[in-house]
Every structure is written in structure tokens, then in C-alpha cells.
PALO-619410 format. One line per 4 residues: number of its first residue (from 1); their letters; for each residue x, y, z of C-alpha. Coordinates in Angstrom, 3 decimals. Layout:
N
NUM) a) X Y Z; ...
END
This chain:
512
1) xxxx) -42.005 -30.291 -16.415; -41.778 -27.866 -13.800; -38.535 -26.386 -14.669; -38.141 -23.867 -17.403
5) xxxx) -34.073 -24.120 -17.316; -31.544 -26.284 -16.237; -27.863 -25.402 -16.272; -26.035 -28.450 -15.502
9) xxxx) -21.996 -28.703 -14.915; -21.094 -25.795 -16.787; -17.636 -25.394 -17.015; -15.866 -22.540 -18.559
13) xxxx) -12.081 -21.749 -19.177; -9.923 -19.025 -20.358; -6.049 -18.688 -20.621; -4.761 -19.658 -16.835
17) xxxx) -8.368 -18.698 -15.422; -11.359 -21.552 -15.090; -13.995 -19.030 -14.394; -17.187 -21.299 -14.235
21) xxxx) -16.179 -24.941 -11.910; -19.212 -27.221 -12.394; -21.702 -24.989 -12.032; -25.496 -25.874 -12.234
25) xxxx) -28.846 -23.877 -12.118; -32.205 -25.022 -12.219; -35.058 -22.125 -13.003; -39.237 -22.386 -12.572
29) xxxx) -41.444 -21.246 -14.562; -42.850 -18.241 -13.398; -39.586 -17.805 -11.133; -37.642 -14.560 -10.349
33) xxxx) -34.573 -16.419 -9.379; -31.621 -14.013 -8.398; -28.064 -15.032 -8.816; -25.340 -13.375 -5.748
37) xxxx) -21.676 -13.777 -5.636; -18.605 -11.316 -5.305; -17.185 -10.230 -8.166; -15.408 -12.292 -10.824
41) xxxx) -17.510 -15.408 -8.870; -18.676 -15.974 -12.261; -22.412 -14.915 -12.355; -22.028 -12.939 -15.485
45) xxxx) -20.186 -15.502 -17.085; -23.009 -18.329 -16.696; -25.552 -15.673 -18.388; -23.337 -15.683 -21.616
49) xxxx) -22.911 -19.326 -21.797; -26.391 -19.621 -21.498; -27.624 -16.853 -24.239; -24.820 -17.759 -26.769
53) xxxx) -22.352 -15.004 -26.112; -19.959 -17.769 -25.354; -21.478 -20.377 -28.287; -21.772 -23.922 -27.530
57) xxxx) -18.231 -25.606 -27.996; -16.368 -23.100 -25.888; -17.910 -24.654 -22.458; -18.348 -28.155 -21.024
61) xxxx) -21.858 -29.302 -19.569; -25.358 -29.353 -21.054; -28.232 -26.458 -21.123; -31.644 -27.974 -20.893
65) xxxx) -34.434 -25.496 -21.936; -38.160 -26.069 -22.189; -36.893 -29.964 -21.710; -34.724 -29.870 -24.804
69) xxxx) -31.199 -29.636 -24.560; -29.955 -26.704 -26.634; -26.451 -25.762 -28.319; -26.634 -21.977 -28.809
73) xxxx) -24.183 -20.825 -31.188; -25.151 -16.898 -30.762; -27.446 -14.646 -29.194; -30.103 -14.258 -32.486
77) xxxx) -30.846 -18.610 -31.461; -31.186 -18.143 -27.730; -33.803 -15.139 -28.387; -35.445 -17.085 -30.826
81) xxxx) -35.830 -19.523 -28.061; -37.690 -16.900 -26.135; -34.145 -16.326 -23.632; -33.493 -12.488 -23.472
85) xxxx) -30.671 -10.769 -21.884; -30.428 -7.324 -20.249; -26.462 -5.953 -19.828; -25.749 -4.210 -17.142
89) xxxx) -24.355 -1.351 -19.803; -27.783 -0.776 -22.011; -27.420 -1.855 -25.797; -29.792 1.248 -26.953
93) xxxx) -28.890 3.863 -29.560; -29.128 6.939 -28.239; -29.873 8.812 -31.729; -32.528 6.513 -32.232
97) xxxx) -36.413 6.907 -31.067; -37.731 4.442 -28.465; -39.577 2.262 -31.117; -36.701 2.024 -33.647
101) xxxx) -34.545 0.755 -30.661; -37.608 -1.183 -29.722; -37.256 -3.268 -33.084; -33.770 -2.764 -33.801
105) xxxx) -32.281 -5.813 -35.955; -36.595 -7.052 -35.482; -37.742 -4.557 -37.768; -41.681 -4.497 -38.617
109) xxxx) -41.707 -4.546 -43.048; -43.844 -4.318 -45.830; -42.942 -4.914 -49.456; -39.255 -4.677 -47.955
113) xxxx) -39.659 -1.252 -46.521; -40.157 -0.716 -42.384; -43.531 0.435 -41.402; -43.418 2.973 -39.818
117) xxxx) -47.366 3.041 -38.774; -46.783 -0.358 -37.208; -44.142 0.114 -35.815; -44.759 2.846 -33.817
121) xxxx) -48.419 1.687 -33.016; -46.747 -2.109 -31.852; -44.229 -0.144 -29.812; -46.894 2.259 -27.942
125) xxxx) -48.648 -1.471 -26.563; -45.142 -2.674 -25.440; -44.575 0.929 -24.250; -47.600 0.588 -22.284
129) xxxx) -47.114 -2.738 -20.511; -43.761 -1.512 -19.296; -45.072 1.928 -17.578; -43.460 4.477 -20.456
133) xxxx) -45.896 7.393 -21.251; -43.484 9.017 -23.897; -44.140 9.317 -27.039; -42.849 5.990 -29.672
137) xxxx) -40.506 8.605 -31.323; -38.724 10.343 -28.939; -35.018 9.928 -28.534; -33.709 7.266 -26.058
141) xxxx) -30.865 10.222 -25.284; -33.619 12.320 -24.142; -35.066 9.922 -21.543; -33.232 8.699 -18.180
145) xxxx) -31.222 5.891 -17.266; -34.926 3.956 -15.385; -36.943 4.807 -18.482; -33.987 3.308 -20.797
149) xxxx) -34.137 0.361 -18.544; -38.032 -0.288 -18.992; -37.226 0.214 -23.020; -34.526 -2.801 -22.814
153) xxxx) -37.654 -4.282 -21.072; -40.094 -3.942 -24.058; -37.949 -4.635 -26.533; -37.187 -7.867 -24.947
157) xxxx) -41.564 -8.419 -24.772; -41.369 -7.628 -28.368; -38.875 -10.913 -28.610; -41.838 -12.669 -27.165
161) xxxx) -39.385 -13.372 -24.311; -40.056 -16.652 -21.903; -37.048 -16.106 -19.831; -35.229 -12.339 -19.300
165) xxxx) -31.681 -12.587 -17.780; -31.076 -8.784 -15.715; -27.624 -7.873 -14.794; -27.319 -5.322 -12.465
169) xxxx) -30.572 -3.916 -13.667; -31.052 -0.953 -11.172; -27.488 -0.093 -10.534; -27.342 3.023 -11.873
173) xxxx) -31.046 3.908 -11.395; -32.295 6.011 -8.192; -34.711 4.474 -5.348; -38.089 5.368 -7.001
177) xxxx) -37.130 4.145 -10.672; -35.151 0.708 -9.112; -38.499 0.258 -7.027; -41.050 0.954 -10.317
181) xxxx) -38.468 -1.708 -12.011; -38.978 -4.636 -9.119; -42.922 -3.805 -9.561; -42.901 -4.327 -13.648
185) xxxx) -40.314 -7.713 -13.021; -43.502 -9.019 -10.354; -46.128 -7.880 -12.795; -44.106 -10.237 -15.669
189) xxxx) -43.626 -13.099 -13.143; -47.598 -13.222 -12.993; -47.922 -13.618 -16.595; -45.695 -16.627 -16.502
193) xxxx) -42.267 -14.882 -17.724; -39.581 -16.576 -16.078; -36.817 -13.875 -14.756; -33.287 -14.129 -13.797
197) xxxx) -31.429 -11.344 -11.910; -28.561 -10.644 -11.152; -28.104 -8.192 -8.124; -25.348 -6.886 -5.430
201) xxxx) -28.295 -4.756 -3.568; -29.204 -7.523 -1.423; -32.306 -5.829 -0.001; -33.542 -5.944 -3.604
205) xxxx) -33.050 -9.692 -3.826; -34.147 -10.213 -0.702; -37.504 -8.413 -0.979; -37.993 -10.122 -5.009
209) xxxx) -36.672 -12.892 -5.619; -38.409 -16.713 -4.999; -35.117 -18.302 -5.351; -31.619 -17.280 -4.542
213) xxxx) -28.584 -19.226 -6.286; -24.913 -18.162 -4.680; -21.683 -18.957 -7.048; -18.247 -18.264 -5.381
217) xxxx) -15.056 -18.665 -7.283; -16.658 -20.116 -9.962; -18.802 -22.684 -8.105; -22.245 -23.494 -7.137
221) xxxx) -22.490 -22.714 -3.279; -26.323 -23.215 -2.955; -29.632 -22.199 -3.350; -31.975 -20.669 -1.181
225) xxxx) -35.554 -20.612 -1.181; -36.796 -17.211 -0.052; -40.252 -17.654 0.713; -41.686 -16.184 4.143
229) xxxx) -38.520 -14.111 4.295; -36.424 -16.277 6.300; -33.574 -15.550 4.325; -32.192 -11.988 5.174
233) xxxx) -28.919 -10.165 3.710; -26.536 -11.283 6.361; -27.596 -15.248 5.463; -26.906 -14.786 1.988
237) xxxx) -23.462 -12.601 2.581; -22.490 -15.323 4.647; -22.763 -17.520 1.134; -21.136 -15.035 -0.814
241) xxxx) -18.085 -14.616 1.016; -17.768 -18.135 2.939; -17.935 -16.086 6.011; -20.596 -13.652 8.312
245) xxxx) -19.946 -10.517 7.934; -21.059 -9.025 11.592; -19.452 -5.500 10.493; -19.508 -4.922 6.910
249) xxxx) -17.548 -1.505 8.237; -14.105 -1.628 9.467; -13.416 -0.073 12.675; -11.456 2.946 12.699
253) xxxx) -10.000 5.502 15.057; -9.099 8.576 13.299; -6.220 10.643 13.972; -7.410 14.396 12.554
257) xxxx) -4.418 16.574 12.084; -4.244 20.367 10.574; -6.709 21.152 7.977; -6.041 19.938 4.285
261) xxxx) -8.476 21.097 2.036; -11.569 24.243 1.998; -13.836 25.359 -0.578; -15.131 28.961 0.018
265) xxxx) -18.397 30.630 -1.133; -18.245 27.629 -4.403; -20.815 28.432 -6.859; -21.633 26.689 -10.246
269) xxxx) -24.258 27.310 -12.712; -25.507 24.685 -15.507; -22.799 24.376 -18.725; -25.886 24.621 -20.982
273) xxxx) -28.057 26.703 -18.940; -25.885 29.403 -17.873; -29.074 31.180 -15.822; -29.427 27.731 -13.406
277) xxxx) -27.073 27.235 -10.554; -26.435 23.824 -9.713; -24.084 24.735 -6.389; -24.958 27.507 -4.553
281) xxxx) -22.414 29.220 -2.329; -20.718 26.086 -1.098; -18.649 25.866 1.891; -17.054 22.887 3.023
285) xxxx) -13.429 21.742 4.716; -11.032 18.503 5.624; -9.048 17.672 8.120; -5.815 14.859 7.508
289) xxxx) -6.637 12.015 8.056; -10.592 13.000 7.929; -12.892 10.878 5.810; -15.960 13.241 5.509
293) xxxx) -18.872 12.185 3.252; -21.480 13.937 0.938; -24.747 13.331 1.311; -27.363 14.036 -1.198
297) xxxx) -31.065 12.838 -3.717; -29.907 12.276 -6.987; -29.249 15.238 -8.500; -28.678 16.997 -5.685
301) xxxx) -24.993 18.530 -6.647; -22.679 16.250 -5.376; -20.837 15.237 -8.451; -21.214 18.760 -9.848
305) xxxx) -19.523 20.135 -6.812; -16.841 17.917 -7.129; -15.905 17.675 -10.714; -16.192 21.604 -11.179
309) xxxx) -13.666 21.995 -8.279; -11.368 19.627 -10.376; -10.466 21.991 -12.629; -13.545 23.012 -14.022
313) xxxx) -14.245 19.860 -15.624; -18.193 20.804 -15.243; -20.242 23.376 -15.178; -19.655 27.691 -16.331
317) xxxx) -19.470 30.863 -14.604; -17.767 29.522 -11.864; -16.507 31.179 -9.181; -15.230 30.816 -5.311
321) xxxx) -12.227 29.774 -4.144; -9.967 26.414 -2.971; -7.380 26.356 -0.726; -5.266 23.231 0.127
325) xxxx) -2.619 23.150 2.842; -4.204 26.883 3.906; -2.633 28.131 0.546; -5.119 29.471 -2.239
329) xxxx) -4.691 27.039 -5.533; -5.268 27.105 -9.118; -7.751 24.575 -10.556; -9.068 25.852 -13.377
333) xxxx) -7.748 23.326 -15.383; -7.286 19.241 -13.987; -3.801 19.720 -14.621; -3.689 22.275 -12.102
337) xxxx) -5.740 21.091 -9.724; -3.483 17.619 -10.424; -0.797 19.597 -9.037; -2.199 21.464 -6.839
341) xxxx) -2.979 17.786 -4.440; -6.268 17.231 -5.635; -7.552 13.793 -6.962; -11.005 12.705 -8.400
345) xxxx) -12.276 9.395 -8.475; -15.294 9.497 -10.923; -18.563 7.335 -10.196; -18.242 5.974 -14.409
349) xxxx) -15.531 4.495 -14.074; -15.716 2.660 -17.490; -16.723 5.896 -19.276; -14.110 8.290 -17.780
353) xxxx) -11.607 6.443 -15.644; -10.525 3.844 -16.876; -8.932 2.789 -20.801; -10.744 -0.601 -20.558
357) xxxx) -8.974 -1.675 -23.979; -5.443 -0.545 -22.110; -3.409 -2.637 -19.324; -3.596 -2.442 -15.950
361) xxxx) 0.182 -0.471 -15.529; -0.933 1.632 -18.319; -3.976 2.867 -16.467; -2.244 3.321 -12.870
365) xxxx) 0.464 5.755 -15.123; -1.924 7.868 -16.933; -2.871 10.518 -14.469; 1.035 11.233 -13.507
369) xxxx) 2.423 10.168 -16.644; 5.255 12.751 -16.219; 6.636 10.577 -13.455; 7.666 7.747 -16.202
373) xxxx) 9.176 9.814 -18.671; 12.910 9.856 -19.157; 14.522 11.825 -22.148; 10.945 12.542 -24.097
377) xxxx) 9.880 8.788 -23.664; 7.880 6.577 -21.269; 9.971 4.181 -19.289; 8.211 0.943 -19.695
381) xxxx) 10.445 -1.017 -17.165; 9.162 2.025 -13.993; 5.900 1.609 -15.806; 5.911 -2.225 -14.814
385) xxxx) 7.396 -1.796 -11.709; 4.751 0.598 -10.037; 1.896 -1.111 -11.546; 3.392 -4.116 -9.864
389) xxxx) 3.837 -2.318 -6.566; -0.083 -1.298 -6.839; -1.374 -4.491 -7.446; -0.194 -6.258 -4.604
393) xxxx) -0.536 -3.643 -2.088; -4.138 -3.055 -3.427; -5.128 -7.138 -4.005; -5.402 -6.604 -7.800
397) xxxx) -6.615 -9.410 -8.502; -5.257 -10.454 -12.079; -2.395 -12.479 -13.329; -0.387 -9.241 -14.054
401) xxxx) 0.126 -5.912 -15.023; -0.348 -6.902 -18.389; -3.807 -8.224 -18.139; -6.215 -5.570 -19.615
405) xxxx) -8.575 -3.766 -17.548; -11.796 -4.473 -19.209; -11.455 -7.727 -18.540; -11.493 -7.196 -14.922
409) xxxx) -14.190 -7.468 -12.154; -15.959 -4.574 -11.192; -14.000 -4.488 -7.973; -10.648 -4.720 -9.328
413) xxxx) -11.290 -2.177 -12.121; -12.152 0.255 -8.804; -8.584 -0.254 -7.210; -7.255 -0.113 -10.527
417) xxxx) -8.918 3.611 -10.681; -7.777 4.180 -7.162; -3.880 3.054 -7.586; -4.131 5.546 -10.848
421) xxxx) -4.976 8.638 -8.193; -3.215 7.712 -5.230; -0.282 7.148 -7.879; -0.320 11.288 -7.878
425) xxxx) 0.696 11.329 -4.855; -2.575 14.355 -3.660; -3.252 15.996 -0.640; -7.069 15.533 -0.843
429) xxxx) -9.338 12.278 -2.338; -12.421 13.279 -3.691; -13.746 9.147 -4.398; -17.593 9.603 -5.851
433) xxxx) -19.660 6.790 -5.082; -16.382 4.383 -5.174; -18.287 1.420 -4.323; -20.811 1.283 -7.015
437) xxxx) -21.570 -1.739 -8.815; -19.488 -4.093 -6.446; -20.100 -6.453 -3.848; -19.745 -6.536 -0.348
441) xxxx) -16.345 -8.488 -0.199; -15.161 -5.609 -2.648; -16.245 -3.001 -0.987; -14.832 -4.399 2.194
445) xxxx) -11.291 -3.811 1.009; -12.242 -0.833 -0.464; -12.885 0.831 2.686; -10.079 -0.432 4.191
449) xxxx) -7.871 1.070 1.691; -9.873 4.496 2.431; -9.097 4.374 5.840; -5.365 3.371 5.007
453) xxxx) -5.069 6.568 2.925; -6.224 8.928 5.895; -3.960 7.284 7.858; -0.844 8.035 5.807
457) xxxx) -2.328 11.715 6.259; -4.165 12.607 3.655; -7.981 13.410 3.686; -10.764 11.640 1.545
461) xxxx) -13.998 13.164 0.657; -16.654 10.189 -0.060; -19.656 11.027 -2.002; -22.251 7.899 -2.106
465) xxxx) -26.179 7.540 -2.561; -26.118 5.021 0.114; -26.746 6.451 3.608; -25.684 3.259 5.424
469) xxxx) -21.967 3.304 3.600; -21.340 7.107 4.673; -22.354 6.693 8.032; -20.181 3.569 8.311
473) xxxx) -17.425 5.050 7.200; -16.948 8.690 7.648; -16.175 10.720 10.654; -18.560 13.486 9.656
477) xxxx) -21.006 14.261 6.609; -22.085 16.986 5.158; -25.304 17.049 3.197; -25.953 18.881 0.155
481) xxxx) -30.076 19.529 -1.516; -30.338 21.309 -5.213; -26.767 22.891 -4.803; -27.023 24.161 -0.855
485) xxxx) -25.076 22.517 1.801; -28.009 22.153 3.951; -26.511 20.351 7.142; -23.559 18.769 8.516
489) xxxx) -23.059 16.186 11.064; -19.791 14.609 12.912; -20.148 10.602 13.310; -21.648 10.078 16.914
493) xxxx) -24.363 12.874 15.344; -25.375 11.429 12.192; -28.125 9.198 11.705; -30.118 8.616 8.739
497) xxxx) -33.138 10.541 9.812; -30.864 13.594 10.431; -29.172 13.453 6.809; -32.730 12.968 5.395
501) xxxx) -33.747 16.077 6.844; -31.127 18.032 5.582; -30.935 16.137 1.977; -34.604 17.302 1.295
505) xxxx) -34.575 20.690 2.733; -35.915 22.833 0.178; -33.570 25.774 -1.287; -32.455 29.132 0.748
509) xxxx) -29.916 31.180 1.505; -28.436 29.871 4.747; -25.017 27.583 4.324; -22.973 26.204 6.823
END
């Protein structure tokens, strides 16, 4: 039998939602087959019906693996069927060292005690097919997000795993670790491990995957076979969103009024590391109406430029100055720069924006909670109503205010985070990378609502690691390399070569 996996009429249902429709998947051996859809299509869903996150009982339709049909009650069965999933938020223990996360709840004993010899000798081999050259003992918190990816990746080997499920694997990871990632999933493909990704970079699918299955509300659209690279992004967008997508940027004319917002002569040095300046001497400005991005290699600045200048939330030894509206302001504290206009969307928005165990009203109030108190208490019925307001105007799509937020699709969650700062009512956006993590349907609206916020007036400051999004939707960039704004560019300037240039210039003294 040719197939390793077959999914056949899943169906899956939760109060007033069926989130999986008849769905079916069939998987080769030896297959990297990549799952697409928008989010909440259901992708993730189908994953834990099939590993035993959502035990057999609590779905209709049959799983057929190794030509046996299987009723997983929990994840220990699937993995003892060889089936290993990868979250898109890393199950590691920080305090722990790479091997004990490597055999974590698979621990290597004798005479009841863990060996520690073995251990860390049997993780060094699984180190060692994956690419990691640290040592078995090191702390996972002292290795980046890539290298924690590749030690998901062993510990699944040590599992003896037949079939690894990725979701989202290099989402948060930069362009060199995402690409070293792809190369270890084709080196595992030619050892006859079966792979299952699931991806919103396109390009990444596109260039990987043998297979291509598309769910959209909860069904099976189709599958695509992409060998000889016939099938390119736009063809499997169309799928996605039951539409081409000729402009995955809106059009927009921008009306620029009177300057908003200026940072003068902004300087930041390392919270630890008080010697290291991580922004040097940083000058930068916004018109209403203006949606300028910020350009920049990982590690560059960007989100250390922004989340010092609201109110000092990073960084020491700061100094420089912020004016809004032409008038000096106070943000040495996110109160103040709160009320002094200033918003900042942050690029985790499950870590810091969002209360995912909260409601969706809840979040919108929590950044102007002063609004909804009356006489020392919070006015649930104002609550309701604005959260209301927000969700229709932004397409929340949930059945209420009620519903809570970690619940939601990626997508969602982000206009959740965005109703909670436009809720302030500021002068200035600052949204970093606001589109992370969700598709292209999603970040459709997304933009739209961008460009609806400049056109009410205020400006919006976009920082993204994606040099197609910024020049599709700003009307100038500036680029920033280890703390120096290094260039800027207006829209009919700015090409990718140009930001390139300036995003790896190496450090001096000159600024804009």
C-alpha cells in the first residue's frame, strides 16, 4: 500500500461551530504533503483529530494508518504509532538542557534511575542528524527560536517517528534558519519519513512540498500535485480564498496632512548590557494619514526602537526625545505614552497582547480601561457594547463578545489586538509585524483596516520582515541596520534592492 495515511470524512463539531465538514486526506510514504487554507479553515483542527488531541469519539469518519484503521484516544498512542506532532508554539522547557527535553516523558533508565551517560550520548546522534552542534546539556533558553525548532525535530526522531505533522514550523524563524529547516524536512523525506506541513508562506510550500491539500471553511477543496512547479502561489491562493487574488495590496491614495509624530536623536542601549547600543541616534517622522514602514534583518532594532519609545518598555539609558502633534511628550512610562496618542501593536501577540483565557470585550477594554469605569467599577453593559461595535466594524469573526480569545484564529486574535489600540483613541500606530502568522485573506482585511485608520487621520508606522508587504503598503520606508537608520525611501522610490542596500549597511555615524 502506497499510502501511509488516509483521513477519510472527518467531521468535527463544537458548540454552534462544525469546524471540520467531511474532510479527507490521503498521505505517501515518503511525502512532504503541505496543508493551505485561511485561518479557522480547519487545518489545525484535522492535525489534532489525527494525533489524539481530539480522542476518537469526539469526531465522525475513520483514520486509516499503515492500512489499519486506528482510534487514538491521546497523543502517547498516536506517537507510539510512529505519528509526531510539532505546535506551532514549541512544547520545550526552557530550564531544561537539550537532551532532557530531548527525552522528556521518554526518559533513557537503569535500575529505575535516568542515565545520564546515555542519555546525553543518544541525544548528541539525534543532535547530529538534525544540524545542532551545541553541546547535549545546554539550556534550550540559551539557544534560538531555529535551533529550538530542529530540537522539537530530534526529539520527535527519538519517537522513531514515521509521520511528523509541522504547524507553522518557520513562522517565527528568520530566512537562513526557515531555509536550513526545509533542507533537514528533504533530508527526512529521503529516508522514508513521511511529513506533513502546515504553512501560510506559500513560497515555502511551493518550493517543498510534493503534494498540496487546500481546506476552506472546514472542507476539502482539493489537492494539488506540485511536481515540475506548475503550481505557483497565485494557483493555490486562488484555492484558499475561492477567488484570484491579482492584488494581494489594496489600492490606496493617501491624503498626507500636518506632521503627527517625530523621534529626535533616539538612542537605546541593551537592558542587560548597558555598554551595547541597540538604536543609535534615531531620527524618524509621520505625516496623518502616512503609513510609513520599517525595514530591517532580524535583529536589526526595529522592535527595540519601537517598544523603548512606548514608554520605555525596553531597553536602559535612554535618551532623545518624542514629539506628537509638534508638542514634546512624556513616555517614560506606557501610561504616558498611552496618553500622550501613542499605540503599540506587539509582534507576540499571544505572549503580550492578548489575555487568551479572557473574552473578546474584555481584551478590546484593557488598554483604556478608564473609559468603562463609572463610580470605582467597570461598566459591563459599555463593556459589551464597544466590543460589539469592534467586532462588526473589524469582521470579528466569532459568535460574540463573549467567545474567548484563545479560541480564535490567528487572524481574528490580530483585529482583536487592533480594536484594543484603536479603542485608545492615539494619534500614532506603531503595528509590528501585524500580519504574522496569518493568511493572505487575513491579511487582506488587515491592510484595509490600516489604510482605513490613516484615512480617519491618524498615522501608522508598520514594522514587518517581509519586504513585499511594506512596499505594498506604505507610502515611504525607512530602513534601519544594528540600530542606524541607514536609508529612507518614499513609495515610487523603494524597491527591494534599494531597502537591501540600506538594511545591510554596516554601522556609522551618518543618520537621516
Amino acid at each position: 500500500m502506497n499510502n501511509i495515511l488516509e483521513m477519510r470524512n472527518i467531521t468535527k463539531t463544537f458548540p454552534g461551530v462544525r469546524a471540520l465538514d467531511n474532510v479527507s486526506l490521503e498521505v505517501k510514504r515518503g511525502e512532504i504533503h503541505a496543508i493551505c487554507g485561511e485561518n479557522g479553515a480547519g487545518k489545525s483542527t484535522l492535525m489534532k483529530v489525527l494525533s489524539g488531541v481530539y480522542p476518537h469519539g469526539t469526531y465522525e469518519g475513520d483514520i486509516f494508518y499503515e492500512g489499519e484503521i486506528q482510534a487514538f484516544k491521546n497523543i502517547r498512542e498516536s506517537e507510539a504509532k510512529g505519528i509526531v506532532i510539532i505546535h506551532q508554539e514549541l512544547a520545550l522547557s526552557p530550564h531544561l538542557s537539550i537532551a532532557e527535553n530531548i527525552f522528556l516523558n521518554n526518559e533513557i533508565t537503569k535500575r529505575g534511575l535516568i542515565d545520564w551517560n546515555r542519555t546525553n550520548q543518544e541525544a548528541q546522534k539525534l543532535m547530529a542528524k538534525v544540524g545542532l552542534r551545541e553541546k547535549p546539556d545546554t539550556k534550550v533558553m540559551e539557544i534560538g527560536v531555529g535551533k529550538q525548532q530542529l530540537v522539537e525535530i530530534a526529539k520527535a526522531l527519538s519517537k522513531q517517528v514515521r509521520l511528523l505533522i509541522l504547524d507553522e514550523p518557520t513562522a517565527a524563524l528568520n530566512d537562513e534558519d526557515s531555509s536550513h529547516l526545509l533542507d533537514l524536512l528533504r533530508q527526512l523525506r529521503s529516508q522514508g519519513i513521511s511529513c506533513i506541513i502546515i504553512s501560510h508562506k506559500l513560497n515555502e510550500i511551493a518550493s517543498i512540498a510534493d503534494k498540496t491539500t487546500i481546506i476552506r471553511d472546514g472542507k476539502t477543496i482539493e489537492t494539488l500535485d506540485m511536481a515540475g512547479g506548475k503550481v505557483d502561489q497565485e494557483r493555490i491562493i486562488k484555492g484558499m480564498v475561492g477567488r484570484e487574488m491579482e492584488n494581494r495590496y489594496p489600492a490606496h491614495t493617501p491624503t498626507l496632512g500636518e506632521e503627527v509624530f517625530r523621534v529626535e536623536n533616539w538612542t537605546v542601549h541593551h537592558p542587560e548590557d548597558k555598554a551595547r547600543v541597540v538604536v543609535d541616534n534615531a531620527n524618524l517622522y509621520v505625516r496623518r494619514g502616512e503609513i510609513v514602514g520599517l525595514a530591517g534583518i532580524m535583529g536589526a532594532g526595529r522592535t527595540e526602537l519601537a517598544r523603548s519609545v512606548f514608554g520605555h518598555s525596553w531597553g536602559s539609558n535612554i535618551s532623545g526625545k518624542v514629539f506628537v502633534n509638534g508638542k514634546e511628550v512624556d513616555v517614560r512610562t506606557i501610561r504616558g505614552a498611552i496618553d500622550a496618542g501613542i499605540a503599540y501593536a506587539t509582534e507576540d501577540r499571544k505572549r503580550f497582547g492578548l489575555n487568551l483565557i479572557d473574552d473578546i470585550k474584555r481584551n478590546i477594554s484593557m488598554a483604556s480601561l478608564k473609559k468603562f469605569v463609572k463610580r470605582g467599577l467597570v461598566d459591563d453593559n459599555e463593556e459589551f457594547r464597544v466590543g460589539s461595535s469592534y467586532r462588526e466594524s473589524m469582521n470579528i469573526k466569532a459568535p460574540s463578545v463573549l467567545s474567548i480569545v484563545g479560541k480564535l484564529s490567528g487572524g481574528n486574535q490580530q483585529k482583536v489586538v487592533l480594536s484594543q489600540w484603536i479603542n485608545t483613541a492615539p494619534e500614532i500606530l506603531i503595528l509590528d509585524e501585524p500580519t504574522r502568522g496569518i493568511d493572505v485573506g487575513a491579511k487582506y482585511e488587515i491592510y484595509l483596516i490600516i489604510q482605513r485608520l490613516v484615512d480617519e487621520g491618524k498615522g501608522v508606522i508598520v514594522i514587518s520582515s517581509e519586504l513585499p508587504e511594506l512596499l505594498g503598503i506604505c507610502d515611504r520606508i525607512y530602513a534601519i541596520s544594528e540600530g542606524v537608520i541607514t536609508g529612507e525611501a518614499t513609495r515610487a522610490e523603494a524597491s527591494p534592492e534599494l531597502l537591501m542596500k540600506y538594511m545591510t549597511k554596516e554601522k556609522e555615524k551618518s543618520n537621516v
